[in-house]
Every structure is written in C-alpha cells, then in structure tokens.
mmCIF file as gemmi writes it, N, C-alpha and C atoms, coordinates in Angstrom:
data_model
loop_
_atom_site.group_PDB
_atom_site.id
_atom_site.type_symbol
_atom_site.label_atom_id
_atom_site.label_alt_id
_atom_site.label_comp_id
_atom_site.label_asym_id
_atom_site.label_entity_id
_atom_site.label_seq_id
_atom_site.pdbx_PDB_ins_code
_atom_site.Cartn_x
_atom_site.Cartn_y
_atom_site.Cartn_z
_atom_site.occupancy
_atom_site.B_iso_or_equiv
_atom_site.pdbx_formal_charge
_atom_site.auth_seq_id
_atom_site.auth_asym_id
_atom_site.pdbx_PDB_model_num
ATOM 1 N N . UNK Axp A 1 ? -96.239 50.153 134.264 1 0 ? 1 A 1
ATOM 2 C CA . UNK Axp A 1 ? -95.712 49.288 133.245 1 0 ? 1 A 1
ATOM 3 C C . UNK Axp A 1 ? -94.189 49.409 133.288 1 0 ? 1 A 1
ATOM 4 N N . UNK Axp A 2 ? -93.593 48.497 133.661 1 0 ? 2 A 1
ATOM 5 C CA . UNK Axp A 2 ? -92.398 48.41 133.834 1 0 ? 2 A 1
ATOM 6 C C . UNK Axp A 2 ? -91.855 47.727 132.356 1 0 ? 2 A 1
ATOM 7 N N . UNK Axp A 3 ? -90.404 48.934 131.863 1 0 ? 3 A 1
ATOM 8 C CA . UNK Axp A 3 ? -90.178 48.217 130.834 1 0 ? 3 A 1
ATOM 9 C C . UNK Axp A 3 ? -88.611 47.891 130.462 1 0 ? 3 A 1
ATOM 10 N N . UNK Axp A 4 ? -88.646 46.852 130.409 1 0 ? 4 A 1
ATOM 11 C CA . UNK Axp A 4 ? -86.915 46.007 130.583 1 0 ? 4 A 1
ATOM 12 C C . UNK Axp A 4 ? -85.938 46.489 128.937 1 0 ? 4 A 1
ATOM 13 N N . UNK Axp A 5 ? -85.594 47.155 129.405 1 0 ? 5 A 1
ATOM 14 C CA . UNK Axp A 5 ? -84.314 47.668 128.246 1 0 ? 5 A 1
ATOM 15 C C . UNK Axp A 5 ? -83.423 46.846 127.917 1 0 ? 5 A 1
ATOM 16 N N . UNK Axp A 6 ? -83.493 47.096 126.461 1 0 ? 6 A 1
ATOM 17 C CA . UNK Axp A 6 ? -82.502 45.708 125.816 1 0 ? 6 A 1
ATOM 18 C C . UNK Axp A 6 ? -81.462 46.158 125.028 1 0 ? 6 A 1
ATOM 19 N N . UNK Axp A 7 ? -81.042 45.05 124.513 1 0 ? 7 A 1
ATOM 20 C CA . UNK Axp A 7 ? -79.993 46.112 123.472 1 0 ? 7 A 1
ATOM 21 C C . UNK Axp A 7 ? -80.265 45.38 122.139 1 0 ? 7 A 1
ATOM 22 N N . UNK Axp A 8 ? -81.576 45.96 121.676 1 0 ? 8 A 1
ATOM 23 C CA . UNK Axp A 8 ? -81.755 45.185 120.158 1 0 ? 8 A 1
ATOM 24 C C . UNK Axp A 8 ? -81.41 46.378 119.375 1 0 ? 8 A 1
ATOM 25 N N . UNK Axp A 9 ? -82.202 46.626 117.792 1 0 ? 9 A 1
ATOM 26 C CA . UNK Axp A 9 ? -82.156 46.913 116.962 1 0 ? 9 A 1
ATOM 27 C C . UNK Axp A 9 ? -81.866 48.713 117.37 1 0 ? 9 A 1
ATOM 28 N N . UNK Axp A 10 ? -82.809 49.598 118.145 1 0 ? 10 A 1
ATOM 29 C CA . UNK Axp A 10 ? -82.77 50.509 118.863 1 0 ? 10 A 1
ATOM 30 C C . UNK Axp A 10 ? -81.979 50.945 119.496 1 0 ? 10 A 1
ATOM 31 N N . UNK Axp A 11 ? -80.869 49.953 119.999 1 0 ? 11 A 1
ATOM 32 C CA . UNK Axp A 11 ? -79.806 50.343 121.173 1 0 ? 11 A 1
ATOM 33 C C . UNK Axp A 11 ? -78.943 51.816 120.9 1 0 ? 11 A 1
ATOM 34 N N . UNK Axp A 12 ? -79.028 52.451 121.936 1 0 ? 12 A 1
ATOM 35 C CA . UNK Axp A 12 ? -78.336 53.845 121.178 1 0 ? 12 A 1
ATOM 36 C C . UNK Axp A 12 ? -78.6 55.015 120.143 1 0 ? 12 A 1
ATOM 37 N N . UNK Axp A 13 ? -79.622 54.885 119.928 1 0 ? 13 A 1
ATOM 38 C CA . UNK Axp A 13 ? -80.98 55.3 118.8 1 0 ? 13 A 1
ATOM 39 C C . UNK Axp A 13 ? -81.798 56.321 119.517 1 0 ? 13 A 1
ATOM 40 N N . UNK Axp A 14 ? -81.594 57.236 119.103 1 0 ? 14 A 1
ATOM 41 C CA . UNK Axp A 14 ? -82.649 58.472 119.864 1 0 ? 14 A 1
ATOM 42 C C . UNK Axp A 14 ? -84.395 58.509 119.17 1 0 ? 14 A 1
ATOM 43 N N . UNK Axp A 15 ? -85.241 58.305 119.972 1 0 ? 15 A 1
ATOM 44 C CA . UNK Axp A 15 ? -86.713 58.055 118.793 1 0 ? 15 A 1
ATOM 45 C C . UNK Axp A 15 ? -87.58 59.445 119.766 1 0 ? 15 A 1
ATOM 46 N N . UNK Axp A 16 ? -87.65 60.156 119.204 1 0 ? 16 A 1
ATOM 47 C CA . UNK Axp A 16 ? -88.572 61.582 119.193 1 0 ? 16 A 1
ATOM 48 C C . UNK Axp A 16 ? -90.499 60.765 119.379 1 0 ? 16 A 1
ATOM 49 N N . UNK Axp A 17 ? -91.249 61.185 120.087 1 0 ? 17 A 1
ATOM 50 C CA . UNK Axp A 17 ? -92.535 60.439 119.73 1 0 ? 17 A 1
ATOM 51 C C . UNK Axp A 17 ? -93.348 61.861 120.481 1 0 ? 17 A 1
ATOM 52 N N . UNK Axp A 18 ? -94.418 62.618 119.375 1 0 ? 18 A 1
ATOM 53 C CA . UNK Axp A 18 ? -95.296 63.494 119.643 1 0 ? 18 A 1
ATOM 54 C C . UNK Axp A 18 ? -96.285 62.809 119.988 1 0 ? 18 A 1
ATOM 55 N N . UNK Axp A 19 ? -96.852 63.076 120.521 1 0 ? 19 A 1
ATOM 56 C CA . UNK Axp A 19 ? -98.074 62.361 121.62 1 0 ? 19 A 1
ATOM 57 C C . UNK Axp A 19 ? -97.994 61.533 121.698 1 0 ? 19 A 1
ATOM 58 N N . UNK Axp A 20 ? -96.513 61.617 123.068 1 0 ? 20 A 1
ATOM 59 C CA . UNK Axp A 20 ? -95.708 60.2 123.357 1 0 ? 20 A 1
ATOM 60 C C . UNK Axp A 20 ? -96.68 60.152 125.03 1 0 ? 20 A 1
ATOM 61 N N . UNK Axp A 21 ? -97.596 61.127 125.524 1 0 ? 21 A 1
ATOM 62 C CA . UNK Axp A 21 ? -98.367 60.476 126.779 1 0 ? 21 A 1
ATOM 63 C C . UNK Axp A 21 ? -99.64 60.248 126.39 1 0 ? 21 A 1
ATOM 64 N N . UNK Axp A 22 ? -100.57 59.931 125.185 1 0 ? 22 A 1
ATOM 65 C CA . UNK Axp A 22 ? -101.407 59.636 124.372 1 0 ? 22 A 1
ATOM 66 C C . UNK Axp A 22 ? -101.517 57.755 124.903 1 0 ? 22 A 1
ATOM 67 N N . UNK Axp A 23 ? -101.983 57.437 124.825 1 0 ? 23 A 1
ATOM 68 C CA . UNK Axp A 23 ? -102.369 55.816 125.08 1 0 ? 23 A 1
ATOM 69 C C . UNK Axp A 23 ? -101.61 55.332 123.568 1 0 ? 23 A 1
ATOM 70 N N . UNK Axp A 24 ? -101.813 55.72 122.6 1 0 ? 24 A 1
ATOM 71 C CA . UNK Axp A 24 ? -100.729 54.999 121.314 1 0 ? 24 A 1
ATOM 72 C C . UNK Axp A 24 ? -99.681 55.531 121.416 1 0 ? 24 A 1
ATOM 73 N N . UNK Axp A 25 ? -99.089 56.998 121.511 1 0 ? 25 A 1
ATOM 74 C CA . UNK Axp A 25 ? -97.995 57.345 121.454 1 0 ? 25 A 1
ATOM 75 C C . UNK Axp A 25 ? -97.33 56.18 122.838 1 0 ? 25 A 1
ATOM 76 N N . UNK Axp A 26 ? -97.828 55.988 124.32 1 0 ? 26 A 1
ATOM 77 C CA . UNK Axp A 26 ? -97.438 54.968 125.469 1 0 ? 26 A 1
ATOM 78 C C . UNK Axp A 26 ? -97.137 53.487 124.704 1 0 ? 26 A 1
ATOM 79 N N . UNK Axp A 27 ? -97.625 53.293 123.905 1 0 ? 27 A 1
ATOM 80 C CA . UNK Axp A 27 ? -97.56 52.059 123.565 1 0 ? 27 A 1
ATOM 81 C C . UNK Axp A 27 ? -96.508 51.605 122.46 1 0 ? 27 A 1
ATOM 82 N N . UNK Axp A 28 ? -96 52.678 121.976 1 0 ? 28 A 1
ATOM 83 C CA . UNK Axp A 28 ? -95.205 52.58 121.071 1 0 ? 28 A 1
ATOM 84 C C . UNK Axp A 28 ? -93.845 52.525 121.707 1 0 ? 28 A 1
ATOM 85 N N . UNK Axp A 29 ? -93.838 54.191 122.841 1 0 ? 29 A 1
ATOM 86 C CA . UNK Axp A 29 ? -93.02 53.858 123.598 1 0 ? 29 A 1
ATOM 87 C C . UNK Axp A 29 ? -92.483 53.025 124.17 1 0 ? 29 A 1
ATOM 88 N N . UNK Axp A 30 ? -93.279 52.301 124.533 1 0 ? 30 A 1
ATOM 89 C CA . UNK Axp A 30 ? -92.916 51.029 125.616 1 0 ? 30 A 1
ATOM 90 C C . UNK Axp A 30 ? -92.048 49.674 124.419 1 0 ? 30 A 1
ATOM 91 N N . UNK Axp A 31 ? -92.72 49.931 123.217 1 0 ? 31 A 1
ATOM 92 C CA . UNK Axp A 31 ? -91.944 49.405 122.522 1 0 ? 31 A 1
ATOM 93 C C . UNK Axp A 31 ? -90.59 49.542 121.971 1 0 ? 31 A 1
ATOM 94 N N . UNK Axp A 32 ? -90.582 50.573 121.78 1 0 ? 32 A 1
ATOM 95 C CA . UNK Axp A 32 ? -88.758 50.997 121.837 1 0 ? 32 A 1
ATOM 96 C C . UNK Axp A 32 ? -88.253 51.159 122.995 1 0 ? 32 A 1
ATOM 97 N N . UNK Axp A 33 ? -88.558 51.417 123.971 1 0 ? 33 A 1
ATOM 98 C CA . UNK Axp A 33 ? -87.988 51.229 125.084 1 0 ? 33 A 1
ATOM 99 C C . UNK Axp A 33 ? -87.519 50.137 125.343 1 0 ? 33 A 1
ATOM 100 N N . UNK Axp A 34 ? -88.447 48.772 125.126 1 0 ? 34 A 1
ATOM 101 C CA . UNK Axp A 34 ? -87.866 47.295 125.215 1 0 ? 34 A 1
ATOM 102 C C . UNK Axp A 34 ? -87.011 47.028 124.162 1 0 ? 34 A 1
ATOM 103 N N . UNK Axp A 35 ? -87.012 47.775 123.101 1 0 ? 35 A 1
ATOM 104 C CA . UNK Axp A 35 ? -85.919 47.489 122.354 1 0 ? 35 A 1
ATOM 105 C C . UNK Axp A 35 ? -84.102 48.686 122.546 1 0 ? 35 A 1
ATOM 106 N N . UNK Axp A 36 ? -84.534 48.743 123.619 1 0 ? 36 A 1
ATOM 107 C CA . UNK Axp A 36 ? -83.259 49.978 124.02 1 0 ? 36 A 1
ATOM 108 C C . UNK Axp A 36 ? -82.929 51.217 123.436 1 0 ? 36 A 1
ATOM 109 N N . UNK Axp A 37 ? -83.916 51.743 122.78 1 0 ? 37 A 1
ATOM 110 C CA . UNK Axp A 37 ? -83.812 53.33 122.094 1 0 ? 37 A 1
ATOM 111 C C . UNK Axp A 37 ? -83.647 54.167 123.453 1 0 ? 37 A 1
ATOM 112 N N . UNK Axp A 38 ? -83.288 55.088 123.334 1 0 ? 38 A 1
ATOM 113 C CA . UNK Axp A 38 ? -83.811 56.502 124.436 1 0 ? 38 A 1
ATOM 114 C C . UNK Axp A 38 ? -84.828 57.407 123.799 1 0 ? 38 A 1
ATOM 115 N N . UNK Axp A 39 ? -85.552 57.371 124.767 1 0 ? 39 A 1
ATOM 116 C CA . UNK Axp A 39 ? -86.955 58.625 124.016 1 0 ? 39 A 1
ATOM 117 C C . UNK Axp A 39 ? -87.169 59.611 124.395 1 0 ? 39 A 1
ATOM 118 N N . UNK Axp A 40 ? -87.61 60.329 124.098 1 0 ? 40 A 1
ATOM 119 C CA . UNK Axp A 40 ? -87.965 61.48 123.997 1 0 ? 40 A 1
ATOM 120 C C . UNK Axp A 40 ? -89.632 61.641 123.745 1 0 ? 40 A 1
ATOM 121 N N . UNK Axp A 41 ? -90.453 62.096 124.597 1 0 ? 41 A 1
ATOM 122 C CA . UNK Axp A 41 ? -91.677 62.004 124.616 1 0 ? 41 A 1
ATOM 123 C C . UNK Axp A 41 ? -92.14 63.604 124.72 1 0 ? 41 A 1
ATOM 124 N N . UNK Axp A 42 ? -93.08 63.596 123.429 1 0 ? 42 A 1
ATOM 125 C CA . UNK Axp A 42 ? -93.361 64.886 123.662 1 0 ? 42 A 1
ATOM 126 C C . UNK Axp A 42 ? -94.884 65.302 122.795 1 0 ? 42 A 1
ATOM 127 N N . UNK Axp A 43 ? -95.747 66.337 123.618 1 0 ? 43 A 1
ATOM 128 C CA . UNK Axp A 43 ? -97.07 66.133 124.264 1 0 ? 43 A 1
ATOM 129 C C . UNK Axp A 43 ? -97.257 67.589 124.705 1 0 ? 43 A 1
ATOM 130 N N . UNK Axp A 44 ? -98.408 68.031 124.524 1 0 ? 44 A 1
ATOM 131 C CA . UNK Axp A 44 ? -99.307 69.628 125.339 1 0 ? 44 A 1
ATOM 132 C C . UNK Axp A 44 ? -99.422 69.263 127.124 1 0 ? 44 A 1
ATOM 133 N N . UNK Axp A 45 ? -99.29 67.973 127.276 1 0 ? 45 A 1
ATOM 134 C CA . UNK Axp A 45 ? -99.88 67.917 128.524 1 0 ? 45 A 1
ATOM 135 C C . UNK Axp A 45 ? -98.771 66.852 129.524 1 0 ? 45 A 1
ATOM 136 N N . UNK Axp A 46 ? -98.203 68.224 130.36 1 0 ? 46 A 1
ATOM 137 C CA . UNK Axp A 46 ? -97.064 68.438 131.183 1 0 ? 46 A 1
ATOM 138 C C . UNK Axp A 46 ? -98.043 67.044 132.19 1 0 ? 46 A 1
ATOM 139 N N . UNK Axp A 47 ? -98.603 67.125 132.8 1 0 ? 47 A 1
ATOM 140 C CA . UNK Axp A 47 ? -99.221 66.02 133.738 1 0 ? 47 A 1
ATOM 141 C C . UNK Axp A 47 ? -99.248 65.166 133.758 1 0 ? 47 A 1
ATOM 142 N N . UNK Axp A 48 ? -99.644 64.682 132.158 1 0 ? 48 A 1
ATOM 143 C CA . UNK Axp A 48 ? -99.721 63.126 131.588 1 0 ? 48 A 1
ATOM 144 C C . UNK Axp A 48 ? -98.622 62.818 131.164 1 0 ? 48 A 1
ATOM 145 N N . UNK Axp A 49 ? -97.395 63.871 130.469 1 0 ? 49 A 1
ATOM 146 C CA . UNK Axp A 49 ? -96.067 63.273 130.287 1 0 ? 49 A 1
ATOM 147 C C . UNK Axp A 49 ? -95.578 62.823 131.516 1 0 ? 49 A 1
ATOM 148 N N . UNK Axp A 50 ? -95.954 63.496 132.581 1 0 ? 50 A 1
ATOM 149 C CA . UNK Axp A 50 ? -94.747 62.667 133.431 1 0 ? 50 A 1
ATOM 150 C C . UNK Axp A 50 ? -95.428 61.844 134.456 1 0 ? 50 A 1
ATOM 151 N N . UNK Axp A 51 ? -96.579 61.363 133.867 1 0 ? 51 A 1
ATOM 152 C CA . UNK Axp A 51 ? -97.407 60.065 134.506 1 0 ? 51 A 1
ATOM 153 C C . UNK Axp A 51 ? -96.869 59.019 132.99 1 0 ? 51 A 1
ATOM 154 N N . UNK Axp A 52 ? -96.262 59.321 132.064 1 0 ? 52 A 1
ATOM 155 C CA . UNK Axp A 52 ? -95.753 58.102 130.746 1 0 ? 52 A 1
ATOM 156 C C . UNK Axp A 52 ? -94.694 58.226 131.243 1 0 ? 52 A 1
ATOM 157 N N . UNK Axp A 53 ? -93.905 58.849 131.683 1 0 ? 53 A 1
ATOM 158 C CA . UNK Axp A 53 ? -92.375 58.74 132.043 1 0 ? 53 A 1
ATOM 159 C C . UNK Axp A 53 ? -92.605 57.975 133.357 1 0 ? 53 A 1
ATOM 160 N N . UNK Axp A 54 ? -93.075 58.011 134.336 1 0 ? 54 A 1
ATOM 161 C CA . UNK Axp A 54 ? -93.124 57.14 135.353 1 0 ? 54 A 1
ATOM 162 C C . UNK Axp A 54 ? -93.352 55.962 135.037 1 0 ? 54 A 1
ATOM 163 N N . UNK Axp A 55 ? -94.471 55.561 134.035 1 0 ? 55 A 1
ATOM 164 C CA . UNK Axp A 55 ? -95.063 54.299 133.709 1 0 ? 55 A 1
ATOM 165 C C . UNK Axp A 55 ? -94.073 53.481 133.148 1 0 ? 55 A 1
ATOM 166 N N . UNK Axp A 56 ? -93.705 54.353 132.114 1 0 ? 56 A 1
ATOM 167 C CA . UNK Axp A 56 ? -92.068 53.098 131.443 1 0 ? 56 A 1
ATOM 168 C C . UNK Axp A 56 ? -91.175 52.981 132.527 1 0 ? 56 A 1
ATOM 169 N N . UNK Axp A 57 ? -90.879 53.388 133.622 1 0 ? 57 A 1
ATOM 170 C CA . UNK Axp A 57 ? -90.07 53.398 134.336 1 0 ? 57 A 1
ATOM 171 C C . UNK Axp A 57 ? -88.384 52.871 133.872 1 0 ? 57 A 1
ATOM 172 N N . UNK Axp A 58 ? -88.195 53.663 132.923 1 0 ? 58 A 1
ATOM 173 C CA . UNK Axp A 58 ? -86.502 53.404 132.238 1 0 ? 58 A 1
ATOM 174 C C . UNK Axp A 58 ? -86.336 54.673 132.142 1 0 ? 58 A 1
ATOM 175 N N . UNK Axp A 59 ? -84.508 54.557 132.443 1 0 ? 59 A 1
ATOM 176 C CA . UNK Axp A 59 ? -83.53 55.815 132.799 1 0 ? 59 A 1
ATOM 177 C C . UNK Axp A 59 ? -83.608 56.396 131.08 1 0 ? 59 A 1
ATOM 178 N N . UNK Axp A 60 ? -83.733 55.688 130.312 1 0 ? 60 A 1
ATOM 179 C CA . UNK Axp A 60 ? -83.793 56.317 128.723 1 0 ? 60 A 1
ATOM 180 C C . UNK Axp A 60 ? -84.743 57.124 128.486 1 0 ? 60 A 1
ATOM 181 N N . UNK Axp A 61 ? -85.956 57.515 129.204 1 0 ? 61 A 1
ATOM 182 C CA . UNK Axp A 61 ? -86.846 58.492 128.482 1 0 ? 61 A 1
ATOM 183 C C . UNK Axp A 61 ? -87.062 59.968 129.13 1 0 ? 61 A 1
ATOM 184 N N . UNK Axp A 62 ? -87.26 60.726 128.818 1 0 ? 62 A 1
ATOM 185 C CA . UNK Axp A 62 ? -87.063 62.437 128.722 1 0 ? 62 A 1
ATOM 186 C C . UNK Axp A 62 ? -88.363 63.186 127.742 1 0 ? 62 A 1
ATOM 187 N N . UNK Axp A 63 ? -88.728 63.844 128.491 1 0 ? 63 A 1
ATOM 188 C CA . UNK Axp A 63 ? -90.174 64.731 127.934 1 0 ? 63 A 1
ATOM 189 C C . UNK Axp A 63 ? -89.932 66.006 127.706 1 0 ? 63 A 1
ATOM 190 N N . UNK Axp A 64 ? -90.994 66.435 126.932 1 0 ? 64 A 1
ATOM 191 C CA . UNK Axp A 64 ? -91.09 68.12 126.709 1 0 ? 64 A 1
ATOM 192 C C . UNK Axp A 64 ? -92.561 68.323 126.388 1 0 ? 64 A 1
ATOM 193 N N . UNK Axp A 65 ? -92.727 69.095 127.15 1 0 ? 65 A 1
ATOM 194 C CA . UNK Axp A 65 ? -94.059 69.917 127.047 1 0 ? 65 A 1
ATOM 195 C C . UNK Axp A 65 ? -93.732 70.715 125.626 1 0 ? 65 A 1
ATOM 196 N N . UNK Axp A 66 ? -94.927 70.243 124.833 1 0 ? 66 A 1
ATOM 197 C CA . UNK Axp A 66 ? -94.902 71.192 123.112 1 0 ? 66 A 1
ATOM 198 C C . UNK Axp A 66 ? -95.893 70.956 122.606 1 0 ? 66 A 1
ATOM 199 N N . UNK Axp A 67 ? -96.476 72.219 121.753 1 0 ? 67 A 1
ATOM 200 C CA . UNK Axp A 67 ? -97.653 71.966 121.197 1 0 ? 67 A 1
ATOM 201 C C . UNK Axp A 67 ? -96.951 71.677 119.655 1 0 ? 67 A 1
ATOM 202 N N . UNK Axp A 68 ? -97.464 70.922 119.167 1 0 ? 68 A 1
ATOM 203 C CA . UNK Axp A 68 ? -96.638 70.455 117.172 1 0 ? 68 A 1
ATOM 204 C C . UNK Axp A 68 ? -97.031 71.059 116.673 1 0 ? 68 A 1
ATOM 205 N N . UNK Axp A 69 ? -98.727 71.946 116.898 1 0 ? 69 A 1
ATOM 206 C CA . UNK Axp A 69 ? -99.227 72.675 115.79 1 0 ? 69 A 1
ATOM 207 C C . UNK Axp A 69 ? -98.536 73.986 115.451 1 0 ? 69 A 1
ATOM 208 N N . UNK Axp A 70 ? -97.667 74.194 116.45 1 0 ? 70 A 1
ATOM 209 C CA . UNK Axp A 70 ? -96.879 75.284 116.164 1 0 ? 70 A 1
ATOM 210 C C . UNK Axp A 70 ? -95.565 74.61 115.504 1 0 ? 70 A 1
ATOM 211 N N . UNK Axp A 71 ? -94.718 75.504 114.558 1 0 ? 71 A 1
ATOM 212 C CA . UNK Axp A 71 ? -93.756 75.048 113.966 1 0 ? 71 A 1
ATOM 213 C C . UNK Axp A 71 ? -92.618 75.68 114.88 1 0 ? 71 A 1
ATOM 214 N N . UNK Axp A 72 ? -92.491 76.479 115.184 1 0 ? 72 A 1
ATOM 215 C CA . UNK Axp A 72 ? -91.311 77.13 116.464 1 0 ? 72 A 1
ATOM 216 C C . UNK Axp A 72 ? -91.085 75.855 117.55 1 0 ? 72 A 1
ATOM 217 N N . UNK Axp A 73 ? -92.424 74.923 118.084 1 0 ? 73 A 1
ATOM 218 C CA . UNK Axp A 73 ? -92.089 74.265 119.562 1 0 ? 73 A 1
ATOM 219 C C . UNK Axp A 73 ? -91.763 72.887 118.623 1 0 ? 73 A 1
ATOM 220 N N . UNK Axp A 74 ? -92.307 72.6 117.3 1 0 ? 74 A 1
ATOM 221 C CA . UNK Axp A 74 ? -91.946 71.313 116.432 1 0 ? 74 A 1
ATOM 222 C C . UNK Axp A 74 ? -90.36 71.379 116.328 1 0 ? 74 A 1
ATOM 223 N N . UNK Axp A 75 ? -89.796 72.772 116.131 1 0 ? 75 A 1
ATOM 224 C CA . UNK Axp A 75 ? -88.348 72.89 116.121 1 0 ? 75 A 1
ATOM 225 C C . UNK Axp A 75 ? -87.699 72.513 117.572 1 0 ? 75 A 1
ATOM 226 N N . UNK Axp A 76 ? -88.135 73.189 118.506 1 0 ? 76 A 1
ATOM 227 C CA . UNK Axp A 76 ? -88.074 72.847 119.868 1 0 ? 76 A 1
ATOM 228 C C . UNK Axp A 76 ? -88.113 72.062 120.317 1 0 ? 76 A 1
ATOM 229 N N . UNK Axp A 77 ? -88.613 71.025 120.266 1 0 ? 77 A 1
ATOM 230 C CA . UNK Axp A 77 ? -88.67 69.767 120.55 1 0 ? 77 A 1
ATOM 231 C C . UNK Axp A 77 ? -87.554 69.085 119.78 1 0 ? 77 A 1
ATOM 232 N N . UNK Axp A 78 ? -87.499 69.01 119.028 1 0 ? 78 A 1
ATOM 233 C CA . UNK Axp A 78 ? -86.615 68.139 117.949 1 0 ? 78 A 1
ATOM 234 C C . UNK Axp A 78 ? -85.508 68.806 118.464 1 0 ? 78 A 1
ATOM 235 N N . UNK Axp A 79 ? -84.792 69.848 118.764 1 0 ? 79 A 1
ATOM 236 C CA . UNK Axp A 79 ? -83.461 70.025 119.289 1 0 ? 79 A 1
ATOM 237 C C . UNK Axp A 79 ? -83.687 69.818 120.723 1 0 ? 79 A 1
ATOM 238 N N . UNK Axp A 80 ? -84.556 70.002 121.184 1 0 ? 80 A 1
ATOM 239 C CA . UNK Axp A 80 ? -84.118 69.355 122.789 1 0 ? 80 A 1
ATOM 240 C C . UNK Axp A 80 ? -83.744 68.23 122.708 1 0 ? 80 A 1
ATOM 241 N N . UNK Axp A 81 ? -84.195 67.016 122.053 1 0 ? 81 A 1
ATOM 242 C CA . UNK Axp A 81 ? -83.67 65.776 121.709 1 0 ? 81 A 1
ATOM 243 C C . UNK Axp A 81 ? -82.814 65.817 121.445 1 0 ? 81 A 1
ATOM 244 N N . UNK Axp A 82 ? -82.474 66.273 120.295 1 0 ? 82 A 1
ATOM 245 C CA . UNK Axp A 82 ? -80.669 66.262 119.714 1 0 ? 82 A 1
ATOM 246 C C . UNK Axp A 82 ? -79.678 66.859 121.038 1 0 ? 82 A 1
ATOM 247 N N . UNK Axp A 83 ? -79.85 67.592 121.37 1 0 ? 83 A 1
ATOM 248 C CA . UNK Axp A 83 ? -79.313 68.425 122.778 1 0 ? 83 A 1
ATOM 249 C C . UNK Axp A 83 ? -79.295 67.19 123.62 1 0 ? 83 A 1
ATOM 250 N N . UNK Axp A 84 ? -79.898 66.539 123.802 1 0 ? 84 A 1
ATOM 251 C CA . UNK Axp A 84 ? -80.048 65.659 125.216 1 0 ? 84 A 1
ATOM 252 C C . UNK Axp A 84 ? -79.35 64.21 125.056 1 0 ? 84 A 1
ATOM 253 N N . UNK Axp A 85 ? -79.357 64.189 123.608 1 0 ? 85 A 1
ATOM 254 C CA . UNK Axp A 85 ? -79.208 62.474 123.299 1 0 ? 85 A 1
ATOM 255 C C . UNK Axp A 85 ? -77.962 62.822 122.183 1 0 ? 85 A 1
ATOM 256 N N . UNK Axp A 86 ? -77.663 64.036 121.547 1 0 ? 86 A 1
ATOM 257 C CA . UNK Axp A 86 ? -76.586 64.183 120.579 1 0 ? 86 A 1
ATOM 258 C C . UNK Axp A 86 ? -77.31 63.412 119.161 1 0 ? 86 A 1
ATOM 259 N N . UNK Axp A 87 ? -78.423 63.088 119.387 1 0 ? 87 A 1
ATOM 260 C CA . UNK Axp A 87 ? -78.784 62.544 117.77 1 0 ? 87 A 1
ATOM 261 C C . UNK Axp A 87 ? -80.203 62.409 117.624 1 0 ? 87 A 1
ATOM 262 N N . UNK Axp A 88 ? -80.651 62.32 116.471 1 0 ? 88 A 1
ATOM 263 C CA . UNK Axp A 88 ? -82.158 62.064 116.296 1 0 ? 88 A 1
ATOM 264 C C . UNK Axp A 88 ? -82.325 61.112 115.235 1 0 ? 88 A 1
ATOM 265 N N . UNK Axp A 89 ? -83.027 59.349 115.735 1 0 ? 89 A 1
ATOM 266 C CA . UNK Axp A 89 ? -82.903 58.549 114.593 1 0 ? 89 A 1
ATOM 267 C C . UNK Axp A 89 ? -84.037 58.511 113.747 1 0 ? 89 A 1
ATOM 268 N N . UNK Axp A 90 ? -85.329 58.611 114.805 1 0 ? 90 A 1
ATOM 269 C CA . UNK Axp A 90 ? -87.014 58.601 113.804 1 0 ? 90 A 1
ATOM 270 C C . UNK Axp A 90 ? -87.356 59.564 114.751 1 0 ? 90 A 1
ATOM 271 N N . UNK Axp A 91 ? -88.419 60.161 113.74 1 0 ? 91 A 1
ATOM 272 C CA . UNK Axp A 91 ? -89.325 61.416 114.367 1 0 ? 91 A 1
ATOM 273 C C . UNK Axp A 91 ? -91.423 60.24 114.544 1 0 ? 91 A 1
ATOM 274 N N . UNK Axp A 92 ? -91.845 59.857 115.246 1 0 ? 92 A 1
ATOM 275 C CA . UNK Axp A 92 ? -92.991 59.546 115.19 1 0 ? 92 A 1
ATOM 276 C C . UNK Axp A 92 ? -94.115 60.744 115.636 1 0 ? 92 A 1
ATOM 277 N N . UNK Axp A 93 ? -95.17 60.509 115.036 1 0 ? 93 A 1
ATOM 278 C CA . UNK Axp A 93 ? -96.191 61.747 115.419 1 0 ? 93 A 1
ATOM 279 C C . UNK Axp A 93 ? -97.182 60.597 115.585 1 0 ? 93 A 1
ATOM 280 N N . UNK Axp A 94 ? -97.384 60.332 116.814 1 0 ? 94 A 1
ATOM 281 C CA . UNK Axp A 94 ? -98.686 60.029 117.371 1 0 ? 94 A 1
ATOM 282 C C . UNK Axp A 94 ? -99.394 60.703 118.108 1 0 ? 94 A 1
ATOM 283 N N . UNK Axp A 95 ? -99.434 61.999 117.677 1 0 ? 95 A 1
ATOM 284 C CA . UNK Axp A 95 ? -100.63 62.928 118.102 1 0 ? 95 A 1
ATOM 285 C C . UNK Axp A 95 ? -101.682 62.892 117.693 1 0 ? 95 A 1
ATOM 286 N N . UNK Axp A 96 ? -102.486 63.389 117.861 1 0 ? 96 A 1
ATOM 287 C CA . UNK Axp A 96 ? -104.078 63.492 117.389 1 0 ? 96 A 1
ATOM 288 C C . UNK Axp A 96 ? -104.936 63.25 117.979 1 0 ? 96 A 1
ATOM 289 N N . UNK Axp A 97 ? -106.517 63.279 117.46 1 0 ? 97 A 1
ATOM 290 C CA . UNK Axp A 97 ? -107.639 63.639 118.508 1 0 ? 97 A 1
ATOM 291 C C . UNK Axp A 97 ? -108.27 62.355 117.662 1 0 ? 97 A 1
C-alpha cells in the first residue's frame, strides 16, 4: 500500500499509534500518513512492524517494539517519538485482541 504524503491538516504533526501493525492500527496509519503526519508505530511484534512500515512505504514513519501493558515501555515509546520527531501531537491506542 503505497501512501502519497500530503500536506493537509497533519503536516508536521507527530501521531504515536499502539498497535500501529494491527490491521486497524495499518489503517489509520495510512490515513495520517496521506494526510502528512509522521508516525510513529508501535506494537509487541518487531516482524509485523516492519512489514506496516514497508507497506506505507513513506519516509515519515518509525517503529518501536513495546509492550503498553507495561507502563515503563508506554513511557518508552512516547519519548522515542518525542526524541525522533521533537513533538507528540495525538497518542492513538489501537491495540487490542
């Protein structure tokens, strides 16, 4: 899924998404991505993140292996973002079973 970066509402906008290699967390992605956010995708499963990072195929997105149920890697995550992008605009949690 190739996804064409724009410069709408998102442009410059850092968007955090927990079970961002999840089939909804992908789909959301792909939606801010077309709206020019940079993401941050983050997920337990190192394999499938970087089969969603290939799929959007845009220079804006960046993963981390993290489990959320822990509050230490929920911190972790959220500053790797800030670290990477200098800001954090929405936090989404599309994790779950």
């Amino acid at each position: 899924m190739q996804v064409a970066t724009g410069t709408g509402h998102w442009h410059g906008k850092t968007v955090l998404i927990a079970g961002g290699s999840g089939g909804m967390g992908r789909a959301i992605a792909a939606r801010f991505a077309a709206d020019g956010a940079s993401l941050y995708l983050c997920d337990v499963n190192r394999r499938s993140l970087d089969e969603a990072v290939r799929q959007l195929d845009s220079g804006a997105v960046d993963s981390i292996e993290a489990d959320i149920t822990q509050v230490k890697e929920c911190a972790r995550a959220i500053n790797a973002a800030v670290d990477a992008n200098g800001r954090l605009d929405l936090l989404i949690n599309a994790a779950g079973i």
